[in-house]
Every structure is written in structure tokens, then in C-alpha cells.
N, C-alpha and C positions, 0 to 999 in steps of 0.2 A: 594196236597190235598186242597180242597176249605173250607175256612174258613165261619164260621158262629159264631152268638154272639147269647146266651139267657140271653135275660134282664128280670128277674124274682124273685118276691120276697118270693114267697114258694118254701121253701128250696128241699120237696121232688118232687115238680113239676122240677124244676129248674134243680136236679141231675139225674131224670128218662129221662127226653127229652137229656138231654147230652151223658147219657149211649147209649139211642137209634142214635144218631146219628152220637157217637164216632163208633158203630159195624157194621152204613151205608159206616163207613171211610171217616166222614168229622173230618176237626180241629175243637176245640169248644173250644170258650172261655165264661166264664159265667160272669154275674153281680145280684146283690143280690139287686139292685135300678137303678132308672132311671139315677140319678146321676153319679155313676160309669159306668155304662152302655152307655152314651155319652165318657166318657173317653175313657172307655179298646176302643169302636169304632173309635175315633177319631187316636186311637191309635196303634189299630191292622190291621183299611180298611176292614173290613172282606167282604165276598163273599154273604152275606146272614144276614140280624138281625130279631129275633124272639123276640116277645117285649110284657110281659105284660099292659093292660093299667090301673088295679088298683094297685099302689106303692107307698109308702111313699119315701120324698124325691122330686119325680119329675115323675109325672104320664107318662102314655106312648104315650099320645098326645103332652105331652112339649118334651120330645127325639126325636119323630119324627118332631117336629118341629125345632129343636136346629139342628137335623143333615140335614134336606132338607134344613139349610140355609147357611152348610159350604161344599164349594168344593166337596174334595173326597169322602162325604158321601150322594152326594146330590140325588144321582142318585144310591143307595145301595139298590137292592129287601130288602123293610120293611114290615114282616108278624106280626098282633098283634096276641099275644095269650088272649081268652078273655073268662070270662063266660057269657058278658054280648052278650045278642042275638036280641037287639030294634034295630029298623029297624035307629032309629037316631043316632043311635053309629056310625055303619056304616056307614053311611053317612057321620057324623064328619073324619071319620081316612082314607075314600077316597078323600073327597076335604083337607086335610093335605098336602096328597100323599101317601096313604097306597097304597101295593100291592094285598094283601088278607087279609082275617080274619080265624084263626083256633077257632073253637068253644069248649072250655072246657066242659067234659071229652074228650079227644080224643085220637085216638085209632092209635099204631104204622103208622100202612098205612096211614092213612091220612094225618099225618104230615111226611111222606118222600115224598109221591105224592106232596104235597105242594111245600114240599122246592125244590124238584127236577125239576119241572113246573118252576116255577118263577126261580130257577137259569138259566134252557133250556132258557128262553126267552131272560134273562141279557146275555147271551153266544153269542145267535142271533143276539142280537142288537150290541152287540161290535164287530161282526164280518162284521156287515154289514157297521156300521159308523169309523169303526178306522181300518183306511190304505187304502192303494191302493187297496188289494187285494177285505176288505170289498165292497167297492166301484164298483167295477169290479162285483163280485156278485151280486150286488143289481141290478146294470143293466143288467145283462144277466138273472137273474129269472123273472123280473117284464117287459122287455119289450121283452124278446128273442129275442137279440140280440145282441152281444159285440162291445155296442156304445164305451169302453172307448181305447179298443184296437183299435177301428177305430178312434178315435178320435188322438191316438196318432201316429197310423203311417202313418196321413194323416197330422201330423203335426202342428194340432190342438192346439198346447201348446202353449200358449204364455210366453214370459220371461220378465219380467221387472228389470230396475233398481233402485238401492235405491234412493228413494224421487219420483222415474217416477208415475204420475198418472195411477190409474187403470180405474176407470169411473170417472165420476162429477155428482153434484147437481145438475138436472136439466134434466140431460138428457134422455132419453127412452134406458129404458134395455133388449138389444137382446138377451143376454145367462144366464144360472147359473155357475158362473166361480165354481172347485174345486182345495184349495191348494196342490199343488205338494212339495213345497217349499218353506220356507220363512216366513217373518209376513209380516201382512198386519194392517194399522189402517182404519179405515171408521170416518169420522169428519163431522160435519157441521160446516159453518162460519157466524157470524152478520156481521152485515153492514161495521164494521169497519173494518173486516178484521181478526179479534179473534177468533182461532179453538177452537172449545169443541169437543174433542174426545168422540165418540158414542160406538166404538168397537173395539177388538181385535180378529184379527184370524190366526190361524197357520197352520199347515201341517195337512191335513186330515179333512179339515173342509169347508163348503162351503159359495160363499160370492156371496151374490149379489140378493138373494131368496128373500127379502122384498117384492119391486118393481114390482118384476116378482106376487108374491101373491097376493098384491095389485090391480094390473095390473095398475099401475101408475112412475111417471117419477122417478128419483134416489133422496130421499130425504138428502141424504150424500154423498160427495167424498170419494173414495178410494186411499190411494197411500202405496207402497211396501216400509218397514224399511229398507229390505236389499234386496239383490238379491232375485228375485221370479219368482218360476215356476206356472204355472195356467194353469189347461185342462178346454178350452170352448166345455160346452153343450148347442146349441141352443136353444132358444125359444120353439121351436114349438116342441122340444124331451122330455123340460121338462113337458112342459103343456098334453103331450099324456100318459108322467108316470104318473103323477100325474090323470088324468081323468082314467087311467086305473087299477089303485092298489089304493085301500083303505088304504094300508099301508102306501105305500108312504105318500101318502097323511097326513095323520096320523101325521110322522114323524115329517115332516118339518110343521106343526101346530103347534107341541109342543118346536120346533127350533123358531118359530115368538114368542110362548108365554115364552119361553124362556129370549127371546132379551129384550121384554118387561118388563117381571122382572129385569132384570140388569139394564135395562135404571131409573126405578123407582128407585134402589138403587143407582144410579151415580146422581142421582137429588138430595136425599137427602145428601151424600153425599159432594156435592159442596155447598148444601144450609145451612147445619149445621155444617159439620166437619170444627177443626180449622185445621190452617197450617199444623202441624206437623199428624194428622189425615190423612190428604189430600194426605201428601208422601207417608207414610206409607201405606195409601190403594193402592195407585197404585203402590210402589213396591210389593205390596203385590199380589196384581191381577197382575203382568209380571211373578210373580212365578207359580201362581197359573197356568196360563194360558200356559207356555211355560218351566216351568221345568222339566228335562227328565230323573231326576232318579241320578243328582249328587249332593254329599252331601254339596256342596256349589254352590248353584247358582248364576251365573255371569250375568250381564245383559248389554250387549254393545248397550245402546241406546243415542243417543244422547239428550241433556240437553233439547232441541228444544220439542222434541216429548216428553220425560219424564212431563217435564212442562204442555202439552198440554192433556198427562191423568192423570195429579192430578188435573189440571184446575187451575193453579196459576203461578203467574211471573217467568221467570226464575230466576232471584235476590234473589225471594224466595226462590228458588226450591235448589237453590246450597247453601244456606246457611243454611237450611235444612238439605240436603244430610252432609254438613260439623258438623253439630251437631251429627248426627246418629253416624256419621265413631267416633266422637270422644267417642260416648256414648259405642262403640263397640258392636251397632247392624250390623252395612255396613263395608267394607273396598272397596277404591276405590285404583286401580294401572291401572295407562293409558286412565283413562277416564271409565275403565269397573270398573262396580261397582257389590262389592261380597255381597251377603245376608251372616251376619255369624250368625244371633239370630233369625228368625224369628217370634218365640213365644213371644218375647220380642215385635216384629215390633206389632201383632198379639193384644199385649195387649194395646198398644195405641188405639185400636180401642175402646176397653169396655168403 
């Protein structure tokens, strides 16, 4: 059953949309304020949130902003429920990141056509960016052709080893690699010789798009943390999906403005966060980024690289890590180090 949240502070609005959508056979979990409402979300991941914007508490413009700025709800179809109908409302709850607007009174059909639409679309999109298989689709509908099956039994894959560079700073970008396997870091370097880690990426995800956008040289290197598989799509396959599907196109626009936004938050970041902020957010982004569903996450990265995305000494960085393990946020055995709190890690940031 796919879950949905109504954040709603009229009690009889709040139980009537519930009824209707408990006898469409979704789950439903309700909030009676915005407040709560970011909670039960933060806490259920639902499939769908239906959000008044007038609530005492914390209106429906601060939840939708509170959850577009964490992880797993960043990217959550958000529909306001609203009586207000000014064309500037609107306007405010789409540059947020709203998905739609349902207009009060409204009438059974129209809020299951809603929620059913925008679920249809989130369905799409995860099937088309997560996995191979998504992947495989996307190129067989938008170019007809199965570039990825030809790419891998013509042996198109490349493998690297841990530390082996992927591309360099400078150079002119022939393909868009996609992860088969592995992470991968992208860095640039000052003069002296001192990486600032720019990104992380892991299986199912694609590297090396900037450059190619851009149409200019690789402004970061890439190298593989651990063993890595990567299927090359050339140049010239990506540039023909992209001029031939608006979607596409689309996509990996919001994948560049995407980058951008994290880059802005890694600025600030390195520019204000103290020390132990600094760990903490980058263990916090290897969870966020590469945790698969086990209830302690282990993280085998070396001090080298760890160091390189908090952006601090290693000296620091391990006596750091030695405070956490004693605070019993981390435990470390063998050099792998386990998250055992992270709501704890979580609250170093506020």
C-alpha cells in the first residue's frame, strides 16, 4: 500500500480526505499542524503529503521547506490543500517545490485524480533513474535503441581500481560515465596540492554530466573509493538524447541544479561549521548517500578521503572520530566505522 500524509488542521477536513483515501486503499497517516506533520513525515517517508497552508504552529510553506531540505523527503510528491486561489500563492508553493495545488471545497475525484497523477509520475521517475533496468528503459523509449545492452556486450564497461583516477581537471569530456558499481569522489585541488571534495556518487547514478552541459573541460577529478564498474555513453549518444527528448533534457537540468545546491551547502558548510559540525556532516552525507537499508551503517573509508569531505586535517578528523566513538554516537572495529546514533550526529548540526 502506498502511504500518504495529511497535514491538516480542520479536524473535519482532515478525517473526511482520510476516509476517502483509506476506501481508495492507500495507508494514511494524519497531522493536526505543520509541526507534527514534518515529524510523522520525517518518520513514516510516506509516498505522497497533502499539506494545508494555513496552520498554526508552522504554516505549509515552512514543512515544505523544512522537508525539501532533508534527504528522504526531498524529492516526496508535495500537494497543498488550499482555499486560497491568488495567482501569488501559487507561485510562492511552486518556486518552494510544490507539486500541485488542490483547491478547497473539493470534490472526491479530484483529489484521487491528483494524488494518483503525481504518485504515476514519482513511480516513473524511480523507475527510469534507479537501477540498471530504469536505466535500460530510458534509453530504449527516448532513443529506440538498446544503447545500454550494446554498450555492455561490446564491453563498453570500464573497471577501476580503488584510488585509480576516473577523469582529471582539465581535461575534455568524451562520454557520460554511468555507476554500475562502486563510489566514486569528484575533488578539486589549490595550488598546494589540498583536495576539497565537490561530490559523491554511487551505483545508479551518473558522473561526468557537468562538463558535457557545459560543453567545456572537466572542472574536478574523479577517482574510484573502491572497486568500480562504469558503462561509457559517448559524447555524441548523449548529446542526440538530450536534443531529441525534452525529458531528458529536463532531467539532468534539475541533476546540474541539483549539484549546485549542495555545492552551496558544502560552502557554507566549510565556512561556518565548527570541527565537530564538519564530521558529523560528512558522516552524515556517506549515510545519507550510500545507506542500503541496514540498521547500522558501516562506513569503510579511509581517514585520507573521510578528511577530504569534512575538509579538515586528518589529526583533526581522527580525534574527532575518537570523541564521537567515546560519546557513543560511532563505534569503530578495523578501521570501519559504525553509525550507532545518528539523530544524535543529526543534532550537532542545529
Amino acid at each position: 500500500m502506498e502511504k500518504v500524509l495529511i497535514i491538516e488542521d480542520n479536524e473535519s477536513i482532515r478525517e473526511n480526505t482520510a476516509e476517502i483515501l483509506e476506501l481508495a486503499n492507500y495507508k494514511v497517516f494524519a497531522a493536526e499542524n505543520g509541526k507534527v506533520g514534518v515529524e510523522v513525515a520525517l518518520r513514516e517517508n510516506p509516498d505522497l503529503i497533502l499539506c494545508d497552508i494555513t496552520m498554526p504552529v508552522l504554516d505549509g510553506y515552512g514543512v515544505l521547506h523544512m522537508l525539501r531540505k532533508n534527504h528522504p523527503t526531498k524529492n516526496t510528491p508535495f500537494i497543498f490543500l488550499t482555499a486560497r486561489a491568488e495567482k501569488e500563492d501559487f507561485r510562492k508553493g511552486m518556486e518552494l517545490g510544490a507539486d500541485d495545488y488542490i483547491t478547497k471545497p473539493f470534490s472526491e475525484s479530484d483529489l484521487l485524480k491528483s494524488v494518483e497523477c503525481r504518485l504515476e509520475k514519482a513511480r516513473q521517475l524511480k523507475e527510469e533513474f534507479m537501477g540498471l533496468n530504469g536505466f535500460h528503459s530510458l534509453m530504449r523509449v527516448h532513443t529506440g535503441k538498446d544503447l545500454l545492452d550494446e554498450l555492455v556486450t561490446g564491453r563498453n564497461v570500464n573497471k577501476y581500481r580503488r584510488k585509480q583516477v576516473i577523469f582529471s581537471e582539465g581535461n575534455r569530456p568524451t562520454c557520460l560515465y554511468y555507476v554500475l558499481k562502486g563510489k566514486i569522489k569528484t575533488y578539486k585541488t589549490n595550488d598546494l596540492g589540498k583536495e576539497l571534495v565537490t561530490g559523491l556518487y554511487g551505483e545508479n547514478e551518473f558522473l561526468g554530466y557537468i562538463g558535457l552541459l557545459q560543453n567545456t573541460n572537466y572542472q574536478q577529478s574523479a577517482v574510484a573509493m573502491e572497486e568500480t564498474e562504469l558503462a561509457i555513453i559517448p559524447r555524441d549518444d548523449f548529446e542526440e538524447l538530450l536534443d531529441s527528448s525534452h525529458e531528458v533534457s529536463r532531467k539532468f537540468i534539475n541533476l546540474l541544479a541539483k549539484n549546485v545546491s549542495e555545492q552551496e551547502d558544502k560552502l557554507l558548510s566549510l565556512a561556518y561549521n565548527s570541527l565537530r559540525k564538519k564530521v558529523a556532516d560528512a558522516l552524515i552525507s556517506l549515510h545519507d548517500k550510500y545507506q542500503n537499508g541496514e540498521e547500522k551503517f558501516e562506513i569503510n573509508i579511509t581517514r585520507d578521503n573521510l578528511a577530504t569531505i569534512a575538509g579538515t586535517a586528518i589529526e583533526s578528523l581522527i580525534r574527532t572520530l575518537g570523541d564521537f566513538k567515546h560519546e557513543k554516537l560511532i563505534d569503530i572495529k578495523d578501521g570501519v566505522i559504525i553509525i550507532l546514533n545518528k539523530k544524535r550526529l543529526q543534532n550537532l548540526l542545529n
